[in-house]
N, C-alpha and C positions, 0 to 999 in steps of 0.2 A: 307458236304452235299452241293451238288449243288442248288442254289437260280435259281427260275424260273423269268421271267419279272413279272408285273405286268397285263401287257396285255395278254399275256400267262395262268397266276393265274385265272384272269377274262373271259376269253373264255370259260375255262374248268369248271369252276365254274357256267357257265350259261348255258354250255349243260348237266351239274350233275343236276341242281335245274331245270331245263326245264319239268320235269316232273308235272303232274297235282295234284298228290296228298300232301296232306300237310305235311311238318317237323314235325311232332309230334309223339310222342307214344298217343297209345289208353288208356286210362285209364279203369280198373275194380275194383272196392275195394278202389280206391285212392292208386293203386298200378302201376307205369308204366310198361306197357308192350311193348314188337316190335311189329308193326303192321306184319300180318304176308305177306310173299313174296307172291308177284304176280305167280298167276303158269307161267305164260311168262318168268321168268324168267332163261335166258338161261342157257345151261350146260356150258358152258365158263365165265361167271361171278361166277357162282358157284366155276369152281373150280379153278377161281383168286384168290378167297375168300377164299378156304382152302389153297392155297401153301403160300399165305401170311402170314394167322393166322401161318399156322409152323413157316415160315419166324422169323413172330414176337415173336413167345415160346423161337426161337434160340438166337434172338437178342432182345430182352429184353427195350434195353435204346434205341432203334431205331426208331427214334418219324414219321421219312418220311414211315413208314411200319404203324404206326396207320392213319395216314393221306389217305394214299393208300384204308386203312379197311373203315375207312367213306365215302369214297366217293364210293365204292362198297357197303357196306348195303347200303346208299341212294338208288343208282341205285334198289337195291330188294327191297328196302320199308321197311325195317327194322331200323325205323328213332331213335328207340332208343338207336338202336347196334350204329348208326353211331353216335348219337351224346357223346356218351360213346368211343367210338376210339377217336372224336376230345379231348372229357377230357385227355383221357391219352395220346396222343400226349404233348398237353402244359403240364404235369407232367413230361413225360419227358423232352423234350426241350422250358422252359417257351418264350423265344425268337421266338419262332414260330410262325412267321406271319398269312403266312395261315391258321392254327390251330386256332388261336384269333379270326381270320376277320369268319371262318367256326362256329366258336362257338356265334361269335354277331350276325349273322343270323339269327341262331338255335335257339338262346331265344331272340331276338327280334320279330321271330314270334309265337314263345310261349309267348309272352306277359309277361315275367320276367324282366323288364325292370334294374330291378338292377343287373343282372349277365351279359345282355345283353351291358349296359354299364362299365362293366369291362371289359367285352372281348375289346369293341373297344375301352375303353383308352389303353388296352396292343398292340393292332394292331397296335395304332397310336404311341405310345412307341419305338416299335420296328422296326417298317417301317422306313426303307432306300427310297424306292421308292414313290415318292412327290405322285403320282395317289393313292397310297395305304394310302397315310395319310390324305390327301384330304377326300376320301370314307371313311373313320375309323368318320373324323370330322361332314360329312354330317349326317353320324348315330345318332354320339353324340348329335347333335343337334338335329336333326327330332322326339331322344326320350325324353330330358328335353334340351330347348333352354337354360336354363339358367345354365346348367351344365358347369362345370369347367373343363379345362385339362387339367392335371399336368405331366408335363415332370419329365422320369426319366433321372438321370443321366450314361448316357453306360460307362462299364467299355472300 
């Protein structure tokens, strides 16, 4: 799997969340659901979003094809589908940077403060690129200053 820059990650990452409405599922029942799609919603996202989903039926353990899916539901507003691609992304490939740093976002501004600082210990974990560990630390702190970071050991 090809590694993208950091600056690269974060460009795309800020014209995906550029949007106005919020990272969340809507809740009914205390049940999450996808907010539903924008009708704007063009037939070209749509049907990025079906050849992928095949894509991913084919290929299974291919965590850059869940990665692909979240950031396409975001684009339609479907914040639940996409934060459920980023879960199974890191299921597949737990080293998955983007996937971590997409997922401490995601419940950082859902206000889950402890799933949200798992994600960015693993970001910070896994990150090769000084910019990505830096941003993974700023999180860490912004959510418990007094939070610990424990390095793993890379095989």
């Amino acid at each position: 799997m090809k590694l993208i820059s950091f600056k690269t990650f974060a460009l795309i990452s800020l014209f995906v969340f550029a949007g106005t409405a919020p990272l969340r599922a809507q809740k009914t029942s205390g049940v999450a659901k996808s907010a539903s799609p924008s009708p704007a919603v063009s037939a070209d996202l749509v049907q990025a979003k079906d050849v992928i989903q095949e894509a991913a039926k084919k290929y299974p353990k291919n965590a850059e094809l869940e990665v692909q899916l979240g950031f396409i539901f975001k684009k339609m507003k479907r914040y639940a589908d996409s934060r459920h691609a980023f879960e199974e992304a890191v299921k597949i490939d737990p080293k998955l940077v983007e996937g971590h740093y997409m997922l401490g976002l995601i419940y950082e501004y859902r206000k889950e403060s402890k799933k949200a600082l798992k994600e960015w210990q693993e970001c910070y974990n896994w990150a090769t690129d000084p910019e990505m560990k830096n941003t993974a630390l700023l999180h860490i702190h912004h959510i418990d200053p007094k939070f610990v970071v424990k390095t793993k050991k890379k095989p």
